[in-house]
N, CA, C, O and CB atoms as a CASP TS submission, in Angstrom:
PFRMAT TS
TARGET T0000
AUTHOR 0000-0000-0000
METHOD Language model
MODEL 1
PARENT N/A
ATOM      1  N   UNK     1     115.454  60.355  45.878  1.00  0.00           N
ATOM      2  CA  UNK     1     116.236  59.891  47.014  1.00  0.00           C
ATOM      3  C   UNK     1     115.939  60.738  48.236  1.00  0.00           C
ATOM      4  O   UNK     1     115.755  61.954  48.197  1.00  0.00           O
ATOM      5  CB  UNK     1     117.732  59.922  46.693  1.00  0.00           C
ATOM      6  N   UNK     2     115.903  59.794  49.600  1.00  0.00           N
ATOM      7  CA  UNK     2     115.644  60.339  50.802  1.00  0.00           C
ATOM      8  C   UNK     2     117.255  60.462  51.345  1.00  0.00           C
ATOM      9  O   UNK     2     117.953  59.466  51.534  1.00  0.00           O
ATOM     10  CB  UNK     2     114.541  59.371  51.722  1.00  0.00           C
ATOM     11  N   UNK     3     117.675  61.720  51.540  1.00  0.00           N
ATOM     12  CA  UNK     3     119.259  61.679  52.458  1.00  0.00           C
ATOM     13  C   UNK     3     118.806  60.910  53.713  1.00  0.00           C
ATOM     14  O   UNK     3     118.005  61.532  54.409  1.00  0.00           O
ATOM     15  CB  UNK     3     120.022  63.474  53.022  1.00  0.00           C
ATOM     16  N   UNK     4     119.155  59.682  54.143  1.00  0.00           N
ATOM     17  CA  UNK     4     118.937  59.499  55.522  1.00  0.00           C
ATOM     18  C   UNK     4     119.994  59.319  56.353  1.00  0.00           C
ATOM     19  O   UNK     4     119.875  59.106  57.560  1.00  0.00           O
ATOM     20  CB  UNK     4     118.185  58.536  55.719  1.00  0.00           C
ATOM     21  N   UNK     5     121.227  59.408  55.651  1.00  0.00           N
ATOM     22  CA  UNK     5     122.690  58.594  56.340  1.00  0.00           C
ATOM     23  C   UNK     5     122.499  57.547  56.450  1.00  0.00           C
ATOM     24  O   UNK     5     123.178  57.303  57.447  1.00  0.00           O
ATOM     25  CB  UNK     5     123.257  58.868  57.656  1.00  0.00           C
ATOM     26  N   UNK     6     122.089  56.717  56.191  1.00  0.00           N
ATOM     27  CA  UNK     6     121.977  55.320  56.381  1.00  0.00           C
ATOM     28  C   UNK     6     122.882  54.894  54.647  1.00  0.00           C
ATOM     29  O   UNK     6     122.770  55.472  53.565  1.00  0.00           O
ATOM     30  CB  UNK     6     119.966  54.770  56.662  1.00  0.00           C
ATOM     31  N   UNK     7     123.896  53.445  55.106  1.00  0.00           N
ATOM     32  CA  UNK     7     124.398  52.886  54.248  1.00  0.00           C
ATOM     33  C   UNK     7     123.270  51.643  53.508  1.00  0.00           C
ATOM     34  O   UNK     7     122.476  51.084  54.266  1.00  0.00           O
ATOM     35  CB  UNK     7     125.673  52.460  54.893  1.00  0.00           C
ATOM     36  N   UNK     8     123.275  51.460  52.748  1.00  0.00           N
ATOM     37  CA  UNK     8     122.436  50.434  52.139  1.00  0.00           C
ATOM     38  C   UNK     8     122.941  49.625  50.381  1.00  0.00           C
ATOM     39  O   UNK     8     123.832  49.925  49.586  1.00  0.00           O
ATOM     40  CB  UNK     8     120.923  51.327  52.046  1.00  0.00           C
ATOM     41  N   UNK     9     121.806  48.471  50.360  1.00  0.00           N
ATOM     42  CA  UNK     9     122.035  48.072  48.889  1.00  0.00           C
ATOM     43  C   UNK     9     121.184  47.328  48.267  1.00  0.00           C
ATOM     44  O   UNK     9     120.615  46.433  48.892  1.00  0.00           O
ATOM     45  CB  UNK     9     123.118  47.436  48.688  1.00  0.00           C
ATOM     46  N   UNK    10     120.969  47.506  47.148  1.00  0.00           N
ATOM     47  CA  UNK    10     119.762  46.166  46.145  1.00  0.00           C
ATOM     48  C   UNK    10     120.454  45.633  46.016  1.00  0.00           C
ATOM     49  O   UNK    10     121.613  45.843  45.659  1.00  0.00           O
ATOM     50  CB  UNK    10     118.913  46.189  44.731  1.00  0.00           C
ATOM     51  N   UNK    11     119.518  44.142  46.474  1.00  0.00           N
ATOM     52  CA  UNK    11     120.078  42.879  45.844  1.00  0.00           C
ATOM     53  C   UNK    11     119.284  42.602  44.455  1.00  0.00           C
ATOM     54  O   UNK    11     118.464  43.413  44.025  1.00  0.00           O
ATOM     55  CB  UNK    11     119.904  41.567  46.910  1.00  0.00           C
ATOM     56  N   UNK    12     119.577  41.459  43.829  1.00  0.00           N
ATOM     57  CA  UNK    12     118.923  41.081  42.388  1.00  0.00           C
ATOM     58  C   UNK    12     117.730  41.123  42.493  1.00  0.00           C
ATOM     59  O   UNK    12     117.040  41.129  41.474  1.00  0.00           O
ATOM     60  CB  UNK    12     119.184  39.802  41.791  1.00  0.00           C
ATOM     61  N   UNK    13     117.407  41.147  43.206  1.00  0.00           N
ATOM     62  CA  UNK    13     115.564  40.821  43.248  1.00  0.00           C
ATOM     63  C   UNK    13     115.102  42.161  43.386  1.00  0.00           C
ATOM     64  O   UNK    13     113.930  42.317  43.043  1.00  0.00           O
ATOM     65  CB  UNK    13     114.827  39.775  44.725  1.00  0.00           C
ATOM     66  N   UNK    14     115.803  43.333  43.862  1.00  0.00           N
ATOM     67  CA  UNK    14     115.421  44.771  44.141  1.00  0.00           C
ATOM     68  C   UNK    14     114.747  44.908  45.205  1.00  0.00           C
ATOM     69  O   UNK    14     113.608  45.374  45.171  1.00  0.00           O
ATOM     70  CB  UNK    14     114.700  45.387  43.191  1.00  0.00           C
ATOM     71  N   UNK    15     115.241  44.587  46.146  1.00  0.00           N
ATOM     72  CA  UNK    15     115.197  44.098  47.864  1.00  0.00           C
ATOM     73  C   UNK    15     116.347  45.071  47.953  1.00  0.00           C
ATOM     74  O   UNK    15     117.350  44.999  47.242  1.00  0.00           O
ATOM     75  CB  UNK    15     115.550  42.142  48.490  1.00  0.00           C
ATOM     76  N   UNK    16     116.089  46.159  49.049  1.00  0.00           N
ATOM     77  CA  UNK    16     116.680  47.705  49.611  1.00  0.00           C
ATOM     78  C   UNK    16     116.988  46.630  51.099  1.00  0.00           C
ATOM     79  O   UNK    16     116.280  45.798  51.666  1.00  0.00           O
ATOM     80  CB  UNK    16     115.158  49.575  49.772  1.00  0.00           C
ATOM     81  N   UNK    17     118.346  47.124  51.344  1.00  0.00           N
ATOM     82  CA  UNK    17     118.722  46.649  52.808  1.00  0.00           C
ATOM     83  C   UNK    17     119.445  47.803  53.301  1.00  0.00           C
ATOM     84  O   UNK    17     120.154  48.404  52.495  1.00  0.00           O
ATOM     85  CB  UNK    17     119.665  45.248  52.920  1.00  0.00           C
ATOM     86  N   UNK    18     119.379  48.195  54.467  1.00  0.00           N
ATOM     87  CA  UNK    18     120.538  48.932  55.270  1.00  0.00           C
ATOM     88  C   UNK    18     120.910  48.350  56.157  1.00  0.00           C
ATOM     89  O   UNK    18     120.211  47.864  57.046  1.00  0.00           O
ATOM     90  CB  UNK    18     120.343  50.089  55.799  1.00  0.00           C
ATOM     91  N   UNK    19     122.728  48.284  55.999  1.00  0.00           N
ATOM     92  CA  UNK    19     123.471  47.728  56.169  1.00  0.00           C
ATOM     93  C   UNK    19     124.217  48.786  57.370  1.00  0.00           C
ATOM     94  O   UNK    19     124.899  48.138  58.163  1.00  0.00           O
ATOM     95  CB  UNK    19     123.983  47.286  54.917  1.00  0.00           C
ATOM     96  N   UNK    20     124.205  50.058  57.593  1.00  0.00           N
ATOM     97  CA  UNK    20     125.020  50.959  58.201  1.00  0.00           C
ATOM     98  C   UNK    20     124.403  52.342  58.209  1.00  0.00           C
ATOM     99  O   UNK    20     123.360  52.646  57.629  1.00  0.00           O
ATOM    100  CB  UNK    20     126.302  50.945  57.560  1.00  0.00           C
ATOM    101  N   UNK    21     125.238  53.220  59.000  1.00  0.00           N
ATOM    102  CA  UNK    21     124.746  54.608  59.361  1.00  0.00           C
ATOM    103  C   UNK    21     126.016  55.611  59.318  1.00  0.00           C
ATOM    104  O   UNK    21     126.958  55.749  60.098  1.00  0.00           O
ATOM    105  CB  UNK    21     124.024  54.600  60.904  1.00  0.00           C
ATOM    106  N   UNK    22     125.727  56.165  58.280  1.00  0.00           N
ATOM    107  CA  UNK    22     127.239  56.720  57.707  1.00  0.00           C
ATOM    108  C   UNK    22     126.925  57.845  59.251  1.00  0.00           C
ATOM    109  O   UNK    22     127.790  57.603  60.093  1.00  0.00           O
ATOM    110  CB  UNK    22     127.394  57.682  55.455  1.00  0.00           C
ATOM    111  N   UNK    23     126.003  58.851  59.687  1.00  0.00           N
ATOM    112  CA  UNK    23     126.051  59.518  60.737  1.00  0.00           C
ATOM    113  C   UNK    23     125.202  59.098  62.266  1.00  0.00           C
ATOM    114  O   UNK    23     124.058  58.901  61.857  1.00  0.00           O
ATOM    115  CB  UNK    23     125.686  60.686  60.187  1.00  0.00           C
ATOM    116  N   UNK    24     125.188  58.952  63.217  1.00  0.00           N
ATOM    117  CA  UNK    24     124.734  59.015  64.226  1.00  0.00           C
ATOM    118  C   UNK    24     123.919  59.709  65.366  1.00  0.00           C
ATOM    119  O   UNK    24     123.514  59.396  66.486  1.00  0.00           O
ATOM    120  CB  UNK    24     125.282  58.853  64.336  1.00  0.00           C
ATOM    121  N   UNK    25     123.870  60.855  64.506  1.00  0.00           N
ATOM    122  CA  UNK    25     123.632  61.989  65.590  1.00  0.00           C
ATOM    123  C   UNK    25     122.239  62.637  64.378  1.00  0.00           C
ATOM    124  O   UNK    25     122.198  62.537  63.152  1.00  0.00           O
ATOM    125  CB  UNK    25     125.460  63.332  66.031  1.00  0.00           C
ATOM    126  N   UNK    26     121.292  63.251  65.286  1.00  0.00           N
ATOM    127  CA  UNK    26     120.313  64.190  64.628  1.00  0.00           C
ATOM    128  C   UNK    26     120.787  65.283  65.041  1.00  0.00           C
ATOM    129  O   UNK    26     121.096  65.561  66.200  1.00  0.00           O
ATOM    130  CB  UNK    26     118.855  64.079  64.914  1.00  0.00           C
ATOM    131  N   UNK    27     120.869  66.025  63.983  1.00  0.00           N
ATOM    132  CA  UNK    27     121.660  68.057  64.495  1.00  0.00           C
ATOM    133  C   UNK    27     119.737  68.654  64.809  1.00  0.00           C
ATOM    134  O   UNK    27     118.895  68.831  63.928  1.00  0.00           O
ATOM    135  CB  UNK    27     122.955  69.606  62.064  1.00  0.00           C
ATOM    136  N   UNK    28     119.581  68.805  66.079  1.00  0.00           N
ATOM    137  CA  UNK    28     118.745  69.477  66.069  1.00  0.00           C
ATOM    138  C   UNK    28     118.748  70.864  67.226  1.00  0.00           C
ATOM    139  O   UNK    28     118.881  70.762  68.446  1.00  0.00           O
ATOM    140  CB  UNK    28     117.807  68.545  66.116  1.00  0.00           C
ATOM    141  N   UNK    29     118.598  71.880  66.597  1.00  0.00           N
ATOM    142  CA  UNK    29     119.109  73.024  66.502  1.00  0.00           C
ATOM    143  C   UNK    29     120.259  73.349  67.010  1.00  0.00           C
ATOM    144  O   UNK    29     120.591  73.711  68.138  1.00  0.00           O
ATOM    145  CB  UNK    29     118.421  73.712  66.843  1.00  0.00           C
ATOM    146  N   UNK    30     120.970  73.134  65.798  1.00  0.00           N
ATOM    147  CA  UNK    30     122.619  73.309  65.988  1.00  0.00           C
ATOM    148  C   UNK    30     123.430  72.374  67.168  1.00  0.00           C
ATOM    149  O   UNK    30     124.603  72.525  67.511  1.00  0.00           O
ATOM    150  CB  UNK    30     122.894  74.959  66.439  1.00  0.00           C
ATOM    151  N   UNK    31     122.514  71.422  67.659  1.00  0.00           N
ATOM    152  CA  UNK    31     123.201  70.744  68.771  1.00  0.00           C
ATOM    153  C   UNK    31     123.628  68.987  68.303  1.00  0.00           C
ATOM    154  O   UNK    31     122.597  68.316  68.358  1.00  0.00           O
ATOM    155  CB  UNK    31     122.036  70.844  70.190  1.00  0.00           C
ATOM    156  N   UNK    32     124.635  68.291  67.953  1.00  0.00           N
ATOM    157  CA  UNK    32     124.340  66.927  67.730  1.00  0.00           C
ATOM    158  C   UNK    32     123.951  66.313  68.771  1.00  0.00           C
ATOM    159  O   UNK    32     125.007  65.932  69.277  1.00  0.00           O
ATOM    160  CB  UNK    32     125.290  66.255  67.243  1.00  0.00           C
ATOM    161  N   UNK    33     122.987  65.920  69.515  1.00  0.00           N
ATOM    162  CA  UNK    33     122.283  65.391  71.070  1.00  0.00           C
ATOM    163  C   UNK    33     121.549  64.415  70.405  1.00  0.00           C
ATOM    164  O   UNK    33     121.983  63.281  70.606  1.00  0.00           O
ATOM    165  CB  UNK    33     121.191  66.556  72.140  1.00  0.00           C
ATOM    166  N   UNK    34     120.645  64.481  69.728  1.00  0.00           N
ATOM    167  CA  UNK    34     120.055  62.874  69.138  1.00  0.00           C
ATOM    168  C   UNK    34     120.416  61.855  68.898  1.00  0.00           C
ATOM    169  O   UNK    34     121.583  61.995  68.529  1.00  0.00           O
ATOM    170  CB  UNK    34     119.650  62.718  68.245  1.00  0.00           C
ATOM    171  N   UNK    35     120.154  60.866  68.867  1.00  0.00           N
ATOM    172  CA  UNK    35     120.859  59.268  68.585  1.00  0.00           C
ATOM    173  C   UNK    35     119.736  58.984  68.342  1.00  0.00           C
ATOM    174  O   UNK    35     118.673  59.074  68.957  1.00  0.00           O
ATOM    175  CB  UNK    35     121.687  58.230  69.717  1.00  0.00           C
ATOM    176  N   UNK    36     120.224  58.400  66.786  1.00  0.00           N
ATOM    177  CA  UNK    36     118.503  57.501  66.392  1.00  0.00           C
ATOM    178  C   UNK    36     118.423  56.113  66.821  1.00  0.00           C
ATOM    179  O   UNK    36     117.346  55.543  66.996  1.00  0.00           O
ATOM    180  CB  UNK    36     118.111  57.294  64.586  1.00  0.00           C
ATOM    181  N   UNK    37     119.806  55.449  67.027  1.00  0.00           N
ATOM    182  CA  UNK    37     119.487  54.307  67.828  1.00  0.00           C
ATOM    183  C   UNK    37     119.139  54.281  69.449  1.00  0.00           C
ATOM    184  O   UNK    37     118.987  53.268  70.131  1.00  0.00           O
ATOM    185  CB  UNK    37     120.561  53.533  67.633  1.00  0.00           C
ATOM    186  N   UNK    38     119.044  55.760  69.918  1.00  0.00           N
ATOM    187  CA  UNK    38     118.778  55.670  71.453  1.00  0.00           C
ATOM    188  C   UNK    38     116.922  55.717  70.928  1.00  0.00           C
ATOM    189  O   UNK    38     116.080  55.077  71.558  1.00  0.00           O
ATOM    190  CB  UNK    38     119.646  57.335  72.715  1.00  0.00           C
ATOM    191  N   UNK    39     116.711  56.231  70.202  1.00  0.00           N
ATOM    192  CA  UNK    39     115.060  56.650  70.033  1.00  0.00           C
ATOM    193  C   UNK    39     114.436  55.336  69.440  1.00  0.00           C
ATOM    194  O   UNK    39     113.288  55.094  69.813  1.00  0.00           O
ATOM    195  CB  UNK    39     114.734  58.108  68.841  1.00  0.00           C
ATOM    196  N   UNK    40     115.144  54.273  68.394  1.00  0.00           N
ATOM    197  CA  UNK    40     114.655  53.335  68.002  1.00  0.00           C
ATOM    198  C   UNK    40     114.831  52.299  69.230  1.00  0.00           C
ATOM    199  O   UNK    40     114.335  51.172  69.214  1.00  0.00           O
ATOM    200  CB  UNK    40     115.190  53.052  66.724  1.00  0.00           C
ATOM    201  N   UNK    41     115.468  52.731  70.116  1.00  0.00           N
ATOM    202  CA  UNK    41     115.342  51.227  71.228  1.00  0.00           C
ATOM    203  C   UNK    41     113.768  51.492  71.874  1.00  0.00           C
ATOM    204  O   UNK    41     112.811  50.727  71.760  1.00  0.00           O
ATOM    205  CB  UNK    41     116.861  51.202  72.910  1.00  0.00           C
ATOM    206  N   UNK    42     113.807  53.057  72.717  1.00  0.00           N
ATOM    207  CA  UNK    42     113.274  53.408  73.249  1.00  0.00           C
ATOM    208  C   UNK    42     111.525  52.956  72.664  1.00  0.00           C
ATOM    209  O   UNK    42     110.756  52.402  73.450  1.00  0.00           O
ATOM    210  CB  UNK    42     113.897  54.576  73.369  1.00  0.00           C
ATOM    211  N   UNK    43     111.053  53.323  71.071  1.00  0.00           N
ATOM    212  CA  UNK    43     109.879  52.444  70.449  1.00  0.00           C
ATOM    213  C   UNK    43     110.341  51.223  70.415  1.00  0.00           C
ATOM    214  O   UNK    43     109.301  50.565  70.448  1.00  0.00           O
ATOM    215  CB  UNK    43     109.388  52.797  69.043  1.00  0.00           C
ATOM    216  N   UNK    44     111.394  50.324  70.361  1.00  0.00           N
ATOM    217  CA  UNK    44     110.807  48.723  70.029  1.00  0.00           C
ATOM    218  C   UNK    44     110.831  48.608  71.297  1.00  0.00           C
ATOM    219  O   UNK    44     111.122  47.415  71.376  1.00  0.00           O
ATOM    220  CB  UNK    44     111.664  47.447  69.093  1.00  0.00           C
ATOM    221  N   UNK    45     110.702  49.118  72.798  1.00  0.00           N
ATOM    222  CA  UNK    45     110.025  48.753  74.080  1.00  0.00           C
ATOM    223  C   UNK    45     108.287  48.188  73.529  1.00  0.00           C
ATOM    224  O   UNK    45     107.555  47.269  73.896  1.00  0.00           O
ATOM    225  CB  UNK    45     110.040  50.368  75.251  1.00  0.00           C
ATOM    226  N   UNK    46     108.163  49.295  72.480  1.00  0.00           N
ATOM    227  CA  UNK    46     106.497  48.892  72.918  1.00  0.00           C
ATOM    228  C   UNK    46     106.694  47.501  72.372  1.00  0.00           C
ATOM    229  O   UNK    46     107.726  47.078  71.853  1.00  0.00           O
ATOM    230  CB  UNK    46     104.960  49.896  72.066  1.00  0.00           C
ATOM    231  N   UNK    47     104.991  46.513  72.652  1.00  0.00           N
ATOM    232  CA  UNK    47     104.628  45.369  72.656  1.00  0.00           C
ATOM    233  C   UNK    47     104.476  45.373  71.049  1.00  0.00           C
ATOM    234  O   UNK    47     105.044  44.556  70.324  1.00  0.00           O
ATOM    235  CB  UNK    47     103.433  45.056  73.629  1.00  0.00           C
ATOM    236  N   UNK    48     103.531  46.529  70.538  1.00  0.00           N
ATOM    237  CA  UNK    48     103.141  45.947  69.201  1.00  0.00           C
ATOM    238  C   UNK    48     104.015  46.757  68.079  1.00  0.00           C
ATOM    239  O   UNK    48     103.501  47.035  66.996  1.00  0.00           O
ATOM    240  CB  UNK    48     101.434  46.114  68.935  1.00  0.00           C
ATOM    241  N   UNK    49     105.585  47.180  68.445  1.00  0.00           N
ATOM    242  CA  UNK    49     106.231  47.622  67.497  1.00  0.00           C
ATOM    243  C   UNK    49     107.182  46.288  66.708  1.00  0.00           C
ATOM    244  O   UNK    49     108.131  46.069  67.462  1.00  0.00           O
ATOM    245  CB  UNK    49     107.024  48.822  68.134  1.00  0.00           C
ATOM    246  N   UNK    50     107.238  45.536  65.726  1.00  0.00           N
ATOM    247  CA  UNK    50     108.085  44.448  65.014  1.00  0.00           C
ATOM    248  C   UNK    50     109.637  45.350  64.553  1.00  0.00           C
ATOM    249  O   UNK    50     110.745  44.948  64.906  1.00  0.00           O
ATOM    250  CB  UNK    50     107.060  43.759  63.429  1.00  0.00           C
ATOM    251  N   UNK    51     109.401  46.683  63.664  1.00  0.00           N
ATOM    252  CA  UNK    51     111.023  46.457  63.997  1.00  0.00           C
ATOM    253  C   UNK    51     110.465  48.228  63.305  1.00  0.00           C
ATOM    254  O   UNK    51     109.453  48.461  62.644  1.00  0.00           O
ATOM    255  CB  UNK    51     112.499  44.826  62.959  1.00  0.00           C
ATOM    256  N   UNK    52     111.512  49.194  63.750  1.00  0.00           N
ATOM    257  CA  UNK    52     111.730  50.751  63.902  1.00  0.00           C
ATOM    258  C   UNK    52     112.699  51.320  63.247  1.00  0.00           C
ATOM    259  O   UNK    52     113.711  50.687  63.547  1.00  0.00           O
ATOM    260  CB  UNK    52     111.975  51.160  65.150  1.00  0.00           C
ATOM    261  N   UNK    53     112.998  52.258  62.433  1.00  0.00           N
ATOM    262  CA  UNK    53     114.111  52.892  61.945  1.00  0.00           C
ATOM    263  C   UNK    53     113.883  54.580  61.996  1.00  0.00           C
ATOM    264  O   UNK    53     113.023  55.082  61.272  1.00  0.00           O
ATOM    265  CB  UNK    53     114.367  52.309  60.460  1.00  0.00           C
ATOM    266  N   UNK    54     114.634  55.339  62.814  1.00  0.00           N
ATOM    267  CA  UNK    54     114.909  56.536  63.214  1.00  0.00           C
ATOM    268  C   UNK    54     115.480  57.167  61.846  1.00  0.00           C
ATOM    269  O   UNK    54     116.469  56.595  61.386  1.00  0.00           O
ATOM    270  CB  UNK    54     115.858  56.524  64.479  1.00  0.00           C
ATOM    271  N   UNK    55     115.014  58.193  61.192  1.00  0.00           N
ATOM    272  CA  UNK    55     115.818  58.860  60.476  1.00  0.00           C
ATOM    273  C   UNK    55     116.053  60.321  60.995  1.00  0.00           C
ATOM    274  O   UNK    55     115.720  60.546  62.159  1.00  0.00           O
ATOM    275  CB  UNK    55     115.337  58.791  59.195  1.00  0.00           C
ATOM    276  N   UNK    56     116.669  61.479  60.144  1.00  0.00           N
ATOM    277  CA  UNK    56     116.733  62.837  60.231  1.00  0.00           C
ATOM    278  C   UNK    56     115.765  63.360  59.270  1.00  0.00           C
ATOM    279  O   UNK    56     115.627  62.761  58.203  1.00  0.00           O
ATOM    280  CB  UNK    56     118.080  63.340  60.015  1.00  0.00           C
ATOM    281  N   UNK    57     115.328  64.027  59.432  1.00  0.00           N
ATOM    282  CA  UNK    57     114.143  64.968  58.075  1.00  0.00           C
ATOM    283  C   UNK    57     114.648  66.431  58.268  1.00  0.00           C
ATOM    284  O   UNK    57     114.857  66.809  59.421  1.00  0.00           O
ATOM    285  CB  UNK    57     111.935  64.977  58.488  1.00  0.00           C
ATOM    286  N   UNK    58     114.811  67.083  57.470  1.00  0.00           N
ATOM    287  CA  UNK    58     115.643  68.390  57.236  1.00  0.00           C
ATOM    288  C   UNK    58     114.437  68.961  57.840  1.00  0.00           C
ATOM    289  O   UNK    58     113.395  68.349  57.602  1.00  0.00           O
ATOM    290  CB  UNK    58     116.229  68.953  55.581  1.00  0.00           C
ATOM    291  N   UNK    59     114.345  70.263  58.752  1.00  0.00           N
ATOM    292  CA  UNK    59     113.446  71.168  59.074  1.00  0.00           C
ATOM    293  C   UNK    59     114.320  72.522  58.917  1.00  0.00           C
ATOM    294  O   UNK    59     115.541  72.647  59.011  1.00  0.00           O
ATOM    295  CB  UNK    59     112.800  70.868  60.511  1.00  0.00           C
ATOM    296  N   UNK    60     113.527  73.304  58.703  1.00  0.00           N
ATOM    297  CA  UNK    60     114.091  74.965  57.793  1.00  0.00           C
ATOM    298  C   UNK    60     114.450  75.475  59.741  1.00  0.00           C
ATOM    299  O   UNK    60     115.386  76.138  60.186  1.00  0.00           O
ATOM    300  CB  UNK    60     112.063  76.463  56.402  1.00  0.00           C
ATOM    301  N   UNK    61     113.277  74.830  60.476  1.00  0.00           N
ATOM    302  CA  UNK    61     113.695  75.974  61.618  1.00  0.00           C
ATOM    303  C   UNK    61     114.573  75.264  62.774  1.00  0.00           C
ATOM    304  O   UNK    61     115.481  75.921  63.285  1.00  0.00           O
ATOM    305  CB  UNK    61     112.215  76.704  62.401  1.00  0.00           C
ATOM    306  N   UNK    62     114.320  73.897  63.214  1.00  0.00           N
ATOM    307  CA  UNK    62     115.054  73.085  63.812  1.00  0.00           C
ATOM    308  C   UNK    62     116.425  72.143  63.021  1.00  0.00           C
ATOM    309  O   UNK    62     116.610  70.983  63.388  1.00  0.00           O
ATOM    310  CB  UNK    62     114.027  72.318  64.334  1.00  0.00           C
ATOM    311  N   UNK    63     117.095  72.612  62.207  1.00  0.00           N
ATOM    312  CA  UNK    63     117.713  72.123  61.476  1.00  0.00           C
ATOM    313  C   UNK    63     117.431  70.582  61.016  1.00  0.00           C
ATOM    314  O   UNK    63     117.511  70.011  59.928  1.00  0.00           O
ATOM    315  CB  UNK    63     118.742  72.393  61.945  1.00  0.00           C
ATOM    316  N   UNK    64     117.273  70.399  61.588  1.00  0.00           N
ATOM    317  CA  UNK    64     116.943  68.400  61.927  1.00  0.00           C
ATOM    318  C   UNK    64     116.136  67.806  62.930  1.00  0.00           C
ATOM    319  O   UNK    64     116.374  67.800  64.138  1.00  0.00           O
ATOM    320  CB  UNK    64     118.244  67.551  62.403  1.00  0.00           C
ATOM    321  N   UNK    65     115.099  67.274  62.306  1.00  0.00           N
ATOM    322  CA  UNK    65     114.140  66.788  63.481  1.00  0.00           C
ATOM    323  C   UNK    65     113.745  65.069  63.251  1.00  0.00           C
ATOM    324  O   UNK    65     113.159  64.838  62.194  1.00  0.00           O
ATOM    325  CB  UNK    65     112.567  67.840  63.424  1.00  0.00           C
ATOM    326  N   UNK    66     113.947  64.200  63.906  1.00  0.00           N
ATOM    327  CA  UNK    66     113.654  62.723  64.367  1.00  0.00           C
ATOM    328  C   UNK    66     112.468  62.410  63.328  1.00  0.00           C
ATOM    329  O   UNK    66     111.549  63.207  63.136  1.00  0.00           O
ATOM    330  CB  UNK    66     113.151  62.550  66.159  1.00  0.00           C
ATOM    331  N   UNK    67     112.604  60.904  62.536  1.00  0.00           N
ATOM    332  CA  UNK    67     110.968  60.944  61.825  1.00  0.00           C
ATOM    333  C   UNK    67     111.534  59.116  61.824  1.00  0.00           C
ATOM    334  O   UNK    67     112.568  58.537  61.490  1.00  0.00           O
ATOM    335  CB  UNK    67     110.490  62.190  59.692  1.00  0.00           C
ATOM    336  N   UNK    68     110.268  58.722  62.365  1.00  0.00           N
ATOM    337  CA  UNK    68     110.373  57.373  62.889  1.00  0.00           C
ATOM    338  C   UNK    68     109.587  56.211  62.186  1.00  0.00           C
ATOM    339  O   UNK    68     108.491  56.292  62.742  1.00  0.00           O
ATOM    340  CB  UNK    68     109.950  57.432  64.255  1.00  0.00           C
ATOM    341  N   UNK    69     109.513  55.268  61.367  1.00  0.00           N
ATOM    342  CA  UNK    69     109.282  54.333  60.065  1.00  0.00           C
ATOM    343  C   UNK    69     109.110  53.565  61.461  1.00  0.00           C
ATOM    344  O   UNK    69     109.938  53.610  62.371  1.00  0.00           O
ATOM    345  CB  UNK    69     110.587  53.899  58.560  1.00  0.00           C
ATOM    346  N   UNK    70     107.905  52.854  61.486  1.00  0.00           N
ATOM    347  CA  UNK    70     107.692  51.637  62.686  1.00  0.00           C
ATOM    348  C   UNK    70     106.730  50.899  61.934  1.00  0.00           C
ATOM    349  O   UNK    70     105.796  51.553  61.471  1.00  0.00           O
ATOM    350  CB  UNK    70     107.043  52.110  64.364  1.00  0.00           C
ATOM    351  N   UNK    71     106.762  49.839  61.746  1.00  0.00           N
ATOM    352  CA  UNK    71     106.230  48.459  61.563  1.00  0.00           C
ATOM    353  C   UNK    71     105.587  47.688  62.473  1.00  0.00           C
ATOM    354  O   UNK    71     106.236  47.002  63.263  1.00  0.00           O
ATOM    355  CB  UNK    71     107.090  47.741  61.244  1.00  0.00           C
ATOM    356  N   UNK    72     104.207  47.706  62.475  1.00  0.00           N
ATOM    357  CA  UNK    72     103.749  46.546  64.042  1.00  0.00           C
ATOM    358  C   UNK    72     103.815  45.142  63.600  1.00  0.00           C
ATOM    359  O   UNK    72     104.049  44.672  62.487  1.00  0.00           O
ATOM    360  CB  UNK    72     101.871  46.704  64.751  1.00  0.00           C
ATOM    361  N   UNK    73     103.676  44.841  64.205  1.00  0.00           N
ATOM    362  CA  UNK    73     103.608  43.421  64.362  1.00  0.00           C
ATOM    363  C   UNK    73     102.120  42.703  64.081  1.00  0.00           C
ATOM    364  O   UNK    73     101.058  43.310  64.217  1.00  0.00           O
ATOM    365  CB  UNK    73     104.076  43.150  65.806  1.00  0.00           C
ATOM    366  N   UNK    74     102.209  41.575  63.747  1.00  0.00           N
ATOM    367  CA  UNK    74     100.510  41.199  62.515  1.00  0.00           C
ATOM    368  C   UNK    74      99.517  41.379  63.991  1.00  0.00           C
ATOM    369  O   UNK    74      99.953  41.110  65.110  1.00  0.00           O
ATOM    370  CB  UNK    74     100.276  38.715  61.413  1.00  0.00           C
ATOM    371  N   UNK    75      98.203  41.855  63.735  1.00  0.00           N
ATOM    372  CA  UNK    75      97.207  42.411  65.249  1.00  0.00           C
ATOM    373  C   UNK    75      97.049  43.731  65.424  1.00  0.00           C
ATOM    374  O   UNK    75      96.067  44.408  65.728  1.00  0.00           O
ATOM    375  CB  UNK    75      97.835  42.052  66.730  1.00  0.00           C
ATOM    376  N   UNK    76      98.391  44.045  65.136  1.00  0.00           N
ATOM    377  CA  UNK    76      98.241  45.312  66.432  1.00  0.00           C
ATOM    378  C   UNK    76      97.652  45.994  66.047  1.00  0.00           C
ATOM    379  O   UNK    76      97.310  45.964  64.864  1.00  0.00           O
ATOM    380  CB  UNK    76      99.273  46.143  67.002  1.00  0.00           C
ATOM    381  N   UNK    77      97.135  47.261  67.217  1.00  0.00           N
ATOM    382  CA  UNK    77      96.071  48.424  65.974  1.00  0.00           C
ATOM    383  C   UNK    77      96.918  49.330  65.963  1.00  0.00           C
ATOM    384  O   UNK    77      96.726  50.347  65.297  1.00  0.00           O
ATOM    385  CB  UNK    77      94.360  49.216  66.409  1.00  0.00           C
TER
END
């Protein structure tokens, strides 16, 4: 298991959905200032992003640092 705060669930088929975001904020160094939905708007601006999900990734020296799952769209390079 990845901690991401994100709420989720399998359906019968074993199809993973997230449904919610138990937290909002990335703690990065000691500050909550991140929003992964301000950073996932900010990539689906681009043309060849189809759809983005912001997580937290534990870092030993920044407590928490942004790590971004993007999907293009069929083409893009």
């Amino acid at each position: 298991w990845f901690r991401t705060g994100d709420l989720g669930y399998y359906d019968e088929d074993g199809d993973f959905f997230i449904i919610d975001r138990l937290n909002d904020t990335i703690t990065y160094k000691l500050y909550n200032i991140l929003l992964p939905s301000r950073i996932e708007a900010e990539i689906q601006k681009h043309p060849d992003v189809l759809h983005v999900a912001v997580v937290a990734k534990p870092d030993v020296v920044d407590v928490e640092v942004p790590m971004a799952f993007v999907e293009l769209r069929e083409g893009a390079k």
